[in-house]
C-alpha positions as CSV (number, residue, x, y, z in Angstrom):
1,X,6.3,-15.6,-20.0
2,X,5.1,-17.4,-17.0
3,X,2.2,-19.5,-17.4
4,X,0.0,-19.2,-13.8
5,X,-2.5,-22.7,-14.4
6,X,-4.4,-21.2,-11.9
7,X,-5.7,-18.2,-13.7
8,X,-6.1,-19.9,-16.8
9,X,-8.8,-22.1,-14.7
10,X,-10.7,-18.8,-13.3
11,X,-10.3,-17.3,-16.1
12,X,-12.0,-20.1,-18.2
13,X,-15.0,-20.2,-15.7
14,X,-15.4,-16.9,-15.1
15,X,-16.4,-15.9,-18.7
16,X,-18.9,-17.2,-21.0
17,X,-17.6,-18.6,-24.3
18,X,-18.4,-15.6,-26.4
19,X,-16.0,-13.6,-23.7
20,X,-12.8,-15.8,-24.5
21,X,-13.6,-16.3,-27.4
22,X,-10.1,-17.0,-29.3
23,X,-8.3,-17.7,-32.8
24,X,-7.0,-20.9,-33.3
25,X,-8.5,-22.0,-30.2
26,X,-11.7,-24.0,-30.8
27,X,-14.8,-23.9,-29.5
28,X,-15.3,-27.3,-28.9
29,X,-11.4,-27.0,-26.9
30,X,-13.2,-24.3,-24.6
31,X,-16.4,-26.5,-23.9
32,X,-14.0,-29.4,-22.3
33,X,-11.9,-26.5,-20.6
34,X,-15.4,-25.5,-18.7
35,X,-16.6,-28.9,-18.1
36,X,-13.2,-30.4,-16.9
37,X,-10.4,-27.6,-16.8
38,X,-7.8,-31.1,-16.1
39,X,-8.1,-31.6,-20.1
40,X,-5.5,-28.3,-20.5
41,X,-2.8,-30.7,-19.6
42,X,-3.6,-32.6,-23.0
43,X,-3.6,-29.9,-24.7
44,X,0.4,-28.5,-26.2
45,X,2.5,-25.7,-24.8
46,X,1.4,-23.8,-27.7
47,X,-1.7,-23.8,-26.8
48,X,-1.7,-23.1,-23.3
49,X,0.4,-20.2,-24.2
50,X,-2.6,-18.4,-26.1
51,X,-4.6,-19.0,-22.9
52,X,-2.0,-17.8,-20.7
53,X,-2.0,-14.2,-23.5
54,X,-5.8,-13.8,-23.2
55,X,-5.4,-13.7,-19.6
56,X,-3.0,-11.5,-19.6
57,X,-5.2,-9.1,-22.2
58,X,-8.3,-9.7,-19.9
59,X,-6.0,-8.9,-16.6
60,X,-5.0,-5.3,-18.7
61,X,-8.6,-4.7,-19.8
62,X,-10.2,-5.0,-15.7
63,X,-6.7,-2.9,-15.0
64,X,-7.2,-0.2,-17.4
65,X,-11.0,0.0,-16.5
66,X,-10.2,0.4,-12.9
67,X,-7.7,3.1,-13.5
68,X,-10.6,4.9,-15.4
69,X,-13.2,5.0,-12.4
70,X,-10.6,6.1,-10.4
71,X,-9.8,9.0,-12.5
72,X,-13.3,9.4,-12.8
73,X,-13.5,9.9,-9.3
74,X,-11.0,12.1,-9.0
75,X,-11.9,14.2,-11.7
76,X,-15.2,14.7,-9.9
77,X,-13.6,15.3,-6.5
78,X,-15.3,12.8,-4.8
79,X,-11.5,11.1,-3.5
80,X,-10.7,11.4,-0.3
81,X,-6.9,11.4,0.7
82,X,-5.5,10.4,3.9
83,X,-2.1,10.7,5.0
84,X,0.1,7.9,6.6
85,X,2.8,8.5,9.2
86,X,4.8,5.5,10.4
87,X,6.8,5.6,13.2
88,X,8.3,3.8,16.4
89,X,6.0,5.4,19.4
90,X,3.1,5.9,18.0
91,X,3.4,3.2,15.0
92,X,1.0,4.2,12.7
93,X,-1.6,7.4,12.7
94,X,-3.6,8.0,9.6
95,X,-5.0,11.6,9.2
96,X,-7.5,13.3,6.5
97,X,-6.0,16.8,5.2
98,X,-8.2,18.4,8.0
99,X,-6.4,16.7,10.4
100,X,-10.0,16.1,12.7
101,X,-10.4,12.5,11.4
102,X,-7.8,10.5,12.2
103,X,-6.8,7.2,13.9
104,X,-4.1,5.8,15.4
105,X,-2.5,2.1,15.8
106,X,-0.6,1.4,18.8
107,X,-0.3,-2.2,19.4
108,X,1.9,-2.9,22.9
109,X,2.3,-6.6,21.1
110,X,4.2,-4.8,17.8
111,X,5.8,-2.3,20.0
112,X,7.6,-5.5,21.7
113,X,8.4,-6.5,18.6
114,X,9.9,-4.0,17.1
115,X,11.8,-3.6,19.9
116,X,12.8,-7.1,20.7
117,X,13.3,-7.5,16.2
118,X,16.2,-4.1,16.9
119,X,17.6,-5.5,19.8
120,X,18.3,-9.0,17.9
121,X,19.0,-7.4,14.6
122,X,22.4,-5.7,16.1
123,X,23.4,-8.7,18.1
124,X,23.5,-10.5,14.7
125,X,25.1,-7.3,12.8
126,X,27.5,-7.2,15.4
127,X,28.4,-11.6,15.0
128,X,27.7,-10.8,10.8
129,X,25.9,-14.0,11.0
130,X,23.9,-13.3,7.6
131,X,21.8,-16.0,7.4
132,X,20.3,-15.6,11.0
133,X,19.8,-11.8,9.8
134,X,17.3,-12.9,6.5
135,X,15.6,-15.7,8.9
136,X,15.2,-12.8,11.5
137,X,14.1,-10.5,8.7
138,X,11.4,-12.9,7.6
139,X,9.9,-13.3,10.6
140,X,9.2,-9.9,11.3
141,X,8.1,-9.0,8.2
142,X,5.2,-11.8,8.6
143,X,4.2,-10.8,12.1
144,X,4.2,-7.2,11.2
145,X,2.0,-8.0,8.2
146,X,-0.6,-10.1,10.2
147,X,-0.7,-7.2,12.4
148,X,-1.2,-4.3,9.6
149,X,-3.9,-6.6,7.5
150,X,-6.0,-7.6,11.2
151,X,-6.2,-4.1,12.9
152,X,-4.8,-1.3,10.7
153,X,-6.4,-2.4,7.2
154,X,-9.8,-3.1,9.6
155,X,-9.9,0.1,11.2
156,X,-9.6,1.8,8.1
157,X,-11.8,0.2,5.8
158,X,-14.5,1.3,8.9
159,X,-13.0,4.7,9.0
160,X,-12.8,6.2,5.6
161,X,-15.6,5.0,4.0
162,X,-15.4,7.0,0.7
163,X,-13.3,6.0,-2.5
164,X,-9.5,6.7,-0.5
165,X,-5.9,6.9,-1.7
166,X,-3.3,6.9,1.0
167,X,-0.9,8.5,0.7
168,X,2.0,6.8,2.9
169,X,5.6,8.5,4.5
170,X,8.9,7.1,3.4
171,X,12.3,7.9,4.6
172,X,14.1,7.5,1.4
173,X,17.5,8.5,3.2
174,X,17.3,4.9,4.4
175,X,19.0,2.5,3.2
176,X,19.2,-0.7,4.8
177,X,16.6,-3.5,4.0
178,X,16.7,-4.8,7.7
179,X,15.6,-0.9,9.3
180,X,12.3,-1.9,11.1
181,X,11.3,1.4,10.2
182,X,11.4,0.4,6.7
183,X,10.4,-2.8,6.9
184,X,7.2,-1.7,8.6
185,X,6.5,1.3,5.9
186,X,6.7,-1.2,3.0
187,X,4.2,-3.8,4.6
188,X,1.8,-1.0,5.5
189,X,2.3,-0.3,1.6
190,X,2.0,-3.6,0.2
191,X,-1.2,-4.4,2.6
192,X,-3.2,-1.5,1.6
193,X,-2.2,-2.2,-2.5
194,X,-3.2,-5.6,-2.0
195,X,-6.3,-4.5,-0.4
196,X,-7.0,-2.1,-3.6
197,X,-6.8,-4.8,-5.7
198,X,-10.4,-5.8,-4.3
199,X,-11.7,-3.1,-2.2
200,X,-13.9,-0.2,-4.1
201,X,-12.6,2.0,-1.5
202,X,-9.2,1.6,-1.5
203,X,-8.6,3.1,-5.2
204,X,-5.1,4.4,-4.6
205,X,-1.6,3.6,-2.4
206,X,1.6,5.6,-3.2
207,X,5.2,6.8,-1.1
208,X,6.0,10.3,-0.7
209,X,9.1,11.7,0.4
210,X,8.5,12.3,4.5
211,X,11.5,14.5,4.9
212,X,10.9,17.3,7.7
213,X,7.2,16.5,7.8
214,X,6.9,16.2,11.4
215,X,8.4,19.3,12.0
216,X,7.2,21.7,9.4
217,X,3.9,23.3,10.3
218,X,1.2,23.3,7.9
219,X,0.1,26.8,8.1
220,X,3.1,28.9,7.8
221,X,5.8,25.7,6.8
222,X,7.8,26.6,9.3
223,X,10.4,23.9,9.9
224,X,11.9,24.5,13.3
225,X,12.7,21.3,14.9
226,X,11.6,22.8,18.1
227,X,7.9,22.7,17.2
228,X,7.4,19.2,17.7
229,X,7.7,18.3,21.5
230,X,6.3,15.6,23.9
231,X,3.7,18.5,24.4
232,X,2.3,18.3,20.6
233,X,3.3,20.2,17.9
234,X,2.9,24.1,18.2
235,X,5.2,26.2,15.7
236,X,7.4,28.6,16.7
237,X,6.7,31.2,13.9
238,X,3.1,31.7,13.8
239,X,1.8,29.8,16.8
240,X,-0.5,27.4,15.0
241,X,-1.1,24.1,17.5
242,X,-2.0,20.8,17.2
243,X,-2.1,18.0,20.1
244,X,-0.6,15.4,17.4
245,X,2.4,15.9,15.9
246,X,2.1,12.5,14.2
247,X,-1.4,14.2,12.9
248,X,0.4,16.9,11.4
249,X,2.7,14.9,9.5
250,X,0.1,12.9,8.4
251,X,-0.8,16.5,7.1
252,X,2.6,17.6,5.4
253,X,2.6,14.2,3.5
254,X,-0.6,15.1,2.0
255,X,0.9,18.6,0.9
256,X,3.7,16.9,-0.8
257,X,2.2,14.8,-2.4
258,X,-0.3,17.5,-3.8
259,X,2.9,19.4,-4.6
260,X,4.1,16.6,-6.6
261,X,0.6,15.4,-8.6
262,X,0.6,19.6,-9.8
263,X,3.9,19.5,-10.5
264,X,3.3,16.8,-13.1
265,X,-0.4,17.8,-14.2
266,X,-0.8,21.6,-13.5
267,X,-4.3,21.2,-14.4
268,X,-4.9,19.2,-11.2
């Protein structure tokens, strides 16, 4: 078990007495806790250890609770569900299932980035100077994240305004940790789960497999390479266009991951 002092201490003023109420804890113990939370370090290990457990119920409790509105919410069809592509052009785009609602991020100060994080990252594959390769690593993860959490996480909250899961494209054929592709994926992912942790409209952040999404069209799922061009994406089979192909994949992703939730729950 890991004992996190910190909780213990909101925890403690956070509820009322009645609320943490505990066995073999006294009541008296709890009064000093609120009045002066430094008087837990008087108190033994064994002690602390019962706090530490009835945070860890109360954590499980707010947890479950959450979960429940959420599948309220979705029970009642009031969810909305946007799809997330990520790529190395356009970045990010973030599309509802309509594909009319959607925004982009294109930031030239990532795009630099990314580019300059590549161009470094084989110089130091190349010299297998490992070290320099989890420094570099590091670095980028942080900038990437203060970019995702400033203007992506922003223009989203202002976007979708209803109770959202994103639904987020991975390329699970990937396999190496220092891909800025990947790196840039799982800090979109762990921004907006972060962010669910406190937002009421973020209820919701999961991966789906992206594989041919940005070439299959949506209508007819048609996956000719050839549909996606500079031009937009217009398929080859049925003629359905869109000016986005980044939009569409956005799209796809959605599909899947509707495939996937019946696949386990027919009912849905």
């Amino acid at each position: 078990m890991i004992i996190n002092t910190k909780e213990i201490e909101e925890y403690i003023k956070k509820l009322s007495l009645d609320e943490i109420a505990l066995n073999d804890v006294s009541e008296d113990m709890l009064k000093d806790l609120k009045n002066d939370y430094q008087t837990i370090y008087k108190y033994n290990l064994d002690m602390v250890i019962k706090l530490q457990n009835a945070v860890n119920r109360y954590k499980k409790v707010v947890e479950d609770e959450k979960e429940k509105e959420r599948q309220a919410f979705i029970q009642q069809q009031k969810v909305e569900y946007i799809g997330v592509d990520v790529g190395q052009t356009r970045i990010i785009t973030a599309s509802d299932y309509g594909m009319d609602n959607y925004i982009l991020l294109k930031e030239k100060n990532l795009t630099a980035r990314i580019k300059k994080y590549n161009r470094n990252m084989d110089y130091l594959i190349k010299n297998k100077s490992h070290k320099d390769k989890k420094n570099l690593l590091e670095a980028f993860k942080k900038h990437v994240k203060n970019i995702v959490k400033n203007e992506l996480l922003y223009k989203l909250e202002v976007e979708y305004k209803n109770p959202t899961v994103f639904v987020i494209g991975k390329n699970y054929l990937i396999g190496d940790k220092y891909s800025s592709q990947q790196v840039l994926t799982d800090v979109v992912y762990s921004v907006l789960k972060e962010a669910s942790e406190t937002s009421d409209n973020i209820i919701g952040v999961d991966f789906v497999n992206e594989r041919y999404t940005s070439v299959r069209c949506p209508e007819c799922k048609n996956g000719n390479p050839e549909n996606r061009s500079k031009d937009g994406f217009k398929c080859n089979h049925c003629g359905f266009y869109h000016k986005r192909p980044d939009v569409v994949a956005c799209r796809n992703k959605l599909d899947n991951y509707f495939e996937i939730k019946k696949s386990v729950n027919p009912l849905q």
